[in-house]
C-alpha positions in Angstrom: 107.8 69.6 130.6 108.7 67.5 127.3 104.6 65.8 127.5 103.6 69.5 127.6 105.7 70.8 124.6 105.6 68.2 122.4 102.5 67.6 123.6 101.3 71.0 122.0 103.5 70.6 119.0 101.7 67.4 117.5 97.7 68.7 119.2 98.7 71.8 116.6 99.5 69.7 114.2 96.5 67.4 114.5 94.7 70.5 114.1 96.2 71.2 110.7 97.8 74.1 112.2 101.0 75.3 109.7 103.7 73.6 111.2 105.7 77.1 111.7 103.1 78.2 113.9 102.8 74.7 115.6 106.5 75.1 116.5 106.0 78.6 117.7 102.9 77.3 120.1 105.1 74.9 121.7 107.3 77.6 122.4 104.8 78.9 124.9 104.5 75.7 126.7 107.6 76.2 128.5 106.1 79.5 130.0 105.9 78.2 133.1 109.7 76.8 133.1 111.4 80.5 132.1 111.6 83.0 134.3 110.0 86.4 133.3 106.5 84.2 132.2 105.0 84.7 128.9 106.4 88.0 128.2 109.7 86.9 128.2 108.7 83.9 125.8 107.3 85.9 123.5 110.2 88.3 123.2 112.9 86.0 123.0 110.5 83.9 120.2 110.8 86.9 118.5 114.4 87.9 118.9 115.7 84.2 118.0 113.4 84.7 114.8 115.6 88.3 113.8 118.6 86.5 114.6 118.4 83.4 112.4 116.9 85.8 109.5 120.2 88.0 110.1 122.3 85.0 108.7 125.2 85.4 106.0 125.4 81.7 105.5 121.5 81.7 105.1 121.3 83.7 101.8 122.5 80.9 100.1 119.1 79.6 100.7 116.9 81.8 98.5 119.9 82.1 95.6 119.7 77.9 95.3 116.0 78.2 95.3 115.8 80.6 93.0 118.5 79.2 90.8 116.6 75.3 91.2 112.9 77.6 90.0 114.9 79.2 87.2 116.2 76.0 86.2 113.1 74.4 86.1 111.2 77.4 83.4 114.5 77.3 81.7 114.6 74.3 79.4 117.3 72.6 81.6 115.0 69.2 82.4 114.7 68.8 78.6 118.5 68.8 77.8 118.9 66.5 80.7 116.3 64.1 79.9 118.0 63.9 76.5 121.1 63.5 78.0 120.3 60.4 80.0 117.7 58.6 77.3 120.7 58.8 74.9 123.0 57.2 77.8 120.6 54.6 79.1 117.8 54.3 76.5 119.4 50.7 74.8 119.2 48.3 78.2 116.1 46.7 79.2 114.2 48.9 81.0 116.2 52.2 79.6 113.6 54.7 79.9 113.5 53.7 83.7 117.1 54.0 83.8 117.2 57.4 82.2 113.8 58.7 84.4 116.9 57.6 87.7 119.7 59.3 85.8 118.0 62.3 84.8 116.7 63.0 88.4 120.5 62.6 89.2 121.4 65.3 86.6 118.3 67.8 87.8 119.2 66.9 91.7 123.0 68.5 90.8 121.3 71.8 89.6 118.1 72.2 92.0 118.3 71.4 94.9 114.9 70.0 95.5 112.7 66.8 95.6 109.8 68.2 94.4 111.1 70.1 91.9 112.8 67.3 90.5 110.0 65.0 90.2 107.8 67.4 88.9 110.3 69.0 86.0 111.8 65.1 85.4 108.6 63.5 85.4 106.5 65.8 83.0 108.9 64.9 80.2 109.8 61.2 81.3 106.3 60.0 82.5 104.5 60.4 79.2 106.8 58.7 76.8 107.2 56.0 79.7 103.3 55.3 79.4 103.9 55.5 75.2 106.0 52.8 75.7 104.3 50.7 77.3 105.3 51.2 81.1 103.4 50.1 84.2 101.7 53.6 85.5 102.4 52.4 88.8 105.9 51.4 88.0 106.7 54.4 85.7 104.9 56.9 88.9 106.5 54.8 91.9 110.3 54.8 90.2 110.3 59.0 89.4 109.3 59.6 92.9 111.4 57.5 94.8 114.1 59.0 92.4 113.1 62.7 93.6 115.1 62.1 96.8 118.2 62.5 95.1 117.4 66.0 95.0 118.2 66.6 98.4 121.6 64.5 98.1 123.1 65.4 95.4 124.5 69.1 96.0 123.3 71.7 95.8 121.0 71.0 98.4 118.4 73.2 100.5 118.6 70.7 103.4 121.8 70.3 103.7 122.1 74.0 103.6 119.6 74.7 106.5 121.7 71.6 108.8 124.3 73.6 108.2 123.4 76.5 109.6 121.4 75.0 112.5 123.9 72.8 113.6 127.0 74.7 112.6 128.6 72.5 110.1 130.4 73.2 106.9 128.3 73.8 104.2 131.3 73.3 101.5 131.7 69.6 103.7 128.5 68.7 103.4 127.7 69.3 99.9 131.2 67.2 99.0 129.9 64.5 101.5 126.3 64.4 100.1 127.8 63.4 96.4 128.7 59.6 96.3 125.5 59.0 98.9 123.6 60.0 95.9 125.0 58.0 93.8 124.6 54.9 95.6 121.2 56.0 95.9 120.9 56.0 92.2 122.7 53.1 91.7 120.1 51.2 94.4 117.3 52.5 92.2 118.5 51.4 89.1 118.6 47.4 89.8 115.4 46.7 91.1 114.3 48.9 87.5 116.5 46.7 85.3 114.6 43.2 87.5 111.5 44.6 87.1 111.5 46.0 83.6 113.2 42.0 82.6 110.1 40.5 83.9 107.5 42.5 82.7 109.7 43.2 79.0 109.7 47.2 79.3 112.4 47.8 76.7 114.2 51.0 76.3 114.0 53.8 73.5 116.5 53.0 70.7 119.7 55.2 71.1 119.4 56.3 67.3 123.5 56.1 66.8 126.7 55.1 68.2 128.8 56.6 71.1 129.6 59.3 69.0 126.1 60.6 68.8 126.2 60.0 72.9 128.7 62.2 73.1 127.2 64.7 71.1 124.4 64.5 73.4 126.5 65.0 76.1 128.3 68.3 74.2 124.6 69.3 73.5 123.9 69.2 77.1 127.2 71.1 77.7 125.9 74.2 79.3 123.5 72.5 81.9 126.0 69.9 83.1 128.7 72.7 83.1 127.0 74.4 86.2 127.4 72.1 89.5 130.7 72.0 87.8 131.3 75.5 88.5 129.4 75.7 91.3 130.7 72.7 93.3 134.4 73.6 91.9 134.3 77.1 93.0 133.2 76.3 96.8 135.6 73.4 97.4 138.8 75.7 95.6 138.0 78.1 98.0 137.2 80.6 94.4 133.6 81.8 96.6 131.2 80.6 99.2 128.7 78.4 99.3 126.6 81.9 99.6 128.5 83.3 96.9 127.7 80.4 94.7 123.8 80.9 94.9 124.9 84.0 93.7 126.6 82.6 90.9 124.2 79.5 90.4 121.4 82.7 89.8 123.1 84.4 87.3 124.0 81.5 85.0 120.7 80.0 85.4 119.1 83.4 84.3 121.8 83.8 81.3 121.5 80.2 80.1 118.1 80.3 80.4 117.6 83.9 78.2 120.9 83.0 75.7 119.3 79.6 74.8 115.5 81.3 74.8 114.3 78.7 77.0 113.7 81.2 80.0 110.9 84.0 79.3 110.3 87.2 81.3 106.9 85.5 82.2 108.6 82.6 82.9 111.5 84.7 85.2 108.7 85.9 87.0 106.9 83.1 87.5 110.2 81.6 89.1 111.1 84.7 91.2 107.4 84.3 92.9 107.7 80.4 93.5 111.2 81.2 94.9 110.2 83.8 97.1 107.1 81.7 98.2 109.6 78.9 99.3 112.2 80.9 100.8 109.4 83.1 102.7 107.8 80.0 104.9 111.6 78.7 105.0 112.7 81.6 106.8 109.5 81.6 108.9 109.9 77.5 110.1 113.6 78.1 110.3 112.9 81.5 113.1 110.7 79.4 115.0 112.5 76.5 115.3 115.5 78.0 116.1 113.7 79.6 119.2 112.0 75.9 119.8 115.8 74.2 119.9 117.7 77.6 121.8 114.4 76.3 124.7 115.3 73.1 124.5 119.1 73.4 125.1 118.1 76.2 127.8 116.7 73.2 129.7 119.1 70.6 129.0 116.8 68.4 126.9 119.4 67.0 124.8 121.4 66.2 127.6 118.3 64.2 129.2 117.2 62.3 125.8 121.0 61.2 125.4 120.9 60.3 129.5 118.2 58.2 128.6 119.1 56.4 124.9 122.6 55.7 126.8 120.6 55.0 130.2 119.3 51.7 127.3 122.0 51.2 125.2 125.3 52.7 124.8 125.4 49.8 121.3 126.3 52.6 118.4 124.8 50.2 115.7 121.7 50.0 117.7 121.3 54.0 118.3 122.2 54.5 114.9 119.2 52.1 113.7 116.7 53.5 115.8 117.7 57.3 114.8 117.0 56.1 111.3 113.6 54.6 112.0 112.8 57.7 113.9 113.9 60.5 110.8 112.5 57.9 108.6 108.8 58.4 110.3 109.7 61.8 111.0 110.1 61.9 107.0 106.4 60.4 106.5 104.8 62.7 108.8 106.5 66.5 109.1 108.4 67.6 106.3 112.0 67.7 105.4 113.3 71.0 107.4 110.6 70.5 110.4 112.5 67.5 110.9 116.2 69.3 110.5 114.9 71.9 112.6 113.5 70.1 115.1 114.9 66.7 115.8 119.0 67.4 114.8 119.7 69.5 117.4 118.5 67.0 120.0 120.1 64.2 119.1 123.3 65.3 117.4 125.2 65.9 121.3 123.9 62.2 121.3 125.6 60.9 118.1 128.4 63.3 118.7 129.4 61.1 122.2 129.2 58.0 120.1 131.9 59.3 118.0 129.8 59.8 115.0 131.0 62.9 112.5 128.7 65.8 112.3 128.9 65.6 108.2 128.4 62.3 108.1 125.3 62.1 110.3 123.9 65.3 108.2 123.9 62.9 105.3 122.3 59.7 107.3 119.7 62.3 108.4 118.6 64.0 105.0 119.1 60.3 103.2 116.5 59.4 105.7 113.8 61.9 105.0 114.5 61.6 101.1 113.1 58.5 101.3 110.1 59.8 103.8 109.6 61.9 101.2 108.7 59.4 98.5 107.0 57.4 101.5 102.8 57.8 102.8 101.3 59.6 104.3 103.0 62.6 103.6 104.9 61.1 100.3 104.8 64.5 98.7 106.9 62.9 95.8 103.9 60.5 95.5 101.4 63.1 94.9 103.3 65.4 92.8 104.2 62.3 90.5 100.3 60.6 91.0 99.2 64.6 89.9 101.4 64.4 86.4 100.6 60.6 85.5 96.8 61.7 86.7 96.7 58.2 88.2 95.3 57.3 91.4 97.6 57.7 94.9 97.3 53.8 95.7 98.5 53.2 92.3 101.8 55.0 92.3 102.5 53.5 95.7 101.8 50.1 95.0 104.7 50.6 92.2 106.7 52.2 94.7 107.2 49.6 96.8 110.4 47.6 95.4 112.1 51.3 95.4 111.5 52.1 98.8 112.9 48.8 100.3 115.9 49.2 97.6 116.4 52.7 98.4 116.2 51.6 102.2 118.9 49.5 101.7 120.9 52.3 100.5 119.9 54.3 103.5 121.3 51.3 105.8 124.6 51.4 103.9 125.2 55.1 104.0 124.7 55.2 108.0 126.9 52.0 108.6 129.3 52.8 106.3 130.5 56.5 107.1 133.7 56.1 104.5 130.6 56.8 101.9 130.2 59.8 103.1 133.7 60.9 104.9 135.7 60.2 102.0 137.2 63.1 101.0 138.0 64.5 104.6 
């Protein structure tokens, strides 16, 4: 049964098939193992996909999307860019250090990996190359550093974990916060070694603190909303549904009071956000009918059989679940692998005593860095597309970041504290 379905899945996939309609395909494969035949398939395929749609919890989806597109025609990457040049711009390396920190800033506002590459690295990558930066260095850094917009809260991933595997929302964008950091931080060394051998100095501050911290009051409005939005949720003022809500609105009235955001420009963001959300819904309805199958025949009960069957070592099953979201990450996109691959294995991780939170984080801290990593690497490409240097380039210079970053990753999943801190 498992050779058939998966089987399909990835014969889809090699066929370039969308990988929402891949899923739903491999949904059919188990006709012969449900009772009722195809019919019955097809219908309950269908039903699962009304079901997850019909979500409370889920609307917070499309408002962070939407409040992460907004951001990104409203001005908001330019104020943060500022920000973190006039905070980092001194050391050696500084414009490096303020592309890492201004990622940070964007990741706290959309959301997104992507999006944060691409709004970060249109302003950062050009004045990186005026100064003097290695393409490949300048390329490989920004898109390593696009991960942290799926750690940082708010995050889309996290949001869809949440609601397939029936976790706190609120928990996991408090436990996501200090992971992103460290991520940050494990980004920002290997920059200061590299940019010390190679001399890429920073970009003069211009003044003392004081004209830091009137960058930083400059900069107010932007850096006041995860403030507000991570404040509200965990002192239980709204939901994490309610604030996409509120995430929206300020975006829109930041955006129009600071004449940033234009109505071309609000509808440019209301199509890309309903673009996103659209084929979110769609991979999220078929997965959930692909892992209700699965459970229905008592998959995830077999897999974990067979890991503990092996090994019954936690460090070791730990270490192989990270290489396995980690090529997940290189191959099938962020959710696909949420959707698919979490509900299998967390009954697994759950018997070996690991948290629910804490492995949401391991497993999204893993496909950040698949993300920044060939042959998918959509970071790569969207940062290769803005420097308009060649793939190989940007990859060569990503290099150091990955294995950084993948130390990071290796601290995160043996260190739970990191990301169980608060609870």
């Amino acid at each position: 049964m498992l050779f058939a379905v998966f089987g399909t899945m990835f014969l889809a996939l090699l066929l370039t098939i969308p990988i929402a309609a891949a899923i739903g395909l491999s949904c059919i494969a188990f006709t012969p193992w449900v009772p009722g035949g195809l019919a019955k398939v097809m219908f309950f395929v269908g039903q699962r996909m009304v079901v997850t749609a019909d979500s409370f919890t889920l609307l917070a989806l499309p408002f962070f999307i939407l409040a992460g597109t907004l951001m990104s025609h409203g001005g908001i990457a330019r104020q943060l860019t500022n920000l973190a040049e006039a905070i980092s711009g001194d050391f050696p390396g500084g414009l490096g250090i303020s592309a890492v920190v201004a990622c940070t800033f964007f990741a706290a506002v959309s959301g997104s990996g992507p999006a944060t590459v691409a709004a970060i690295g249109a302003i950062m990558l050009p004045t990186m190359l005026e100064r003097g930066y290695d393409v490949g260095f300048s390329g490989g850094l920004i898109a390593c550093a696009g991960g942290i917009g799926v750690l940082i809260p708010p995050s889309v991933p996290m949001i869809v974990y949440g609601v397939n595997c029936n976790v706190s929302i609120t928990d996991l964008f408090v436990a996501g916060i200090v992971p992103g950091i460290i991520v940050a931080v494990f980004l920002i060394i290997p920059t200061i070694i590299i940019a010390r051998k190679h001399h890429f100095v920073g970009k003069p501050r211009g003044g003392n603190w004081l004209w830091v911290l009137k960058k930083i009051w400059q900069a107010k409005t932007a850096l006041l909303m995860p403030i507000i939005i991570l404040g509200g949720i965990y002192c239980g003022i709204f939901t994490p549904t309610e604030a996409g809500i509120v995430a929206v609105v300020y975006a829109m009235v930041l955006g129009f009071c600071t004449r940033q955001l234009s109505f071309q420009g609000l509808i440019k963001a209301l199509v890309e956000a309903a673009v996103i959300t659209g084929s979110c819904i769609f991979l999220m309805g078929t997965a959930s009918a692909f892992a209700k199958l699965l459970h229905m025949r008592s998959v995830p009960t077999l897999i974990s059989n067979l890991i503990l069957g092996i090994t019954n070592s936690k460090i070791i099953i730990l270490l192989l679940l990270n290489v396995l979201f980690l090529l997940g990450g290189m191959f099938i996109d962020t959710l696909s692998n949420i959707l698919i691959f979490c509900p299998i294995f967390l009954p697994l991780v759950t018997k070996l005593g690991v948290n629910p939170i804490h492995f949401g984080v391991l497993v999204i801290s893993n496909l950040a860095l698949g993300m920044g990593t060939p042959p998918m690497g959509v970071d790569l490409f969207v940062a290769a597309n803005i420097a308009h240097a060649p793939f190989e380039r940007i990859l060569k210079g990503a290099i150091p970041f990955m294995l950084w970053n993948l130390t990071g990753v290796l601290l995160i999943t043996y260190v739970p504290f990191l990301s169980l801190w608060p609870f």
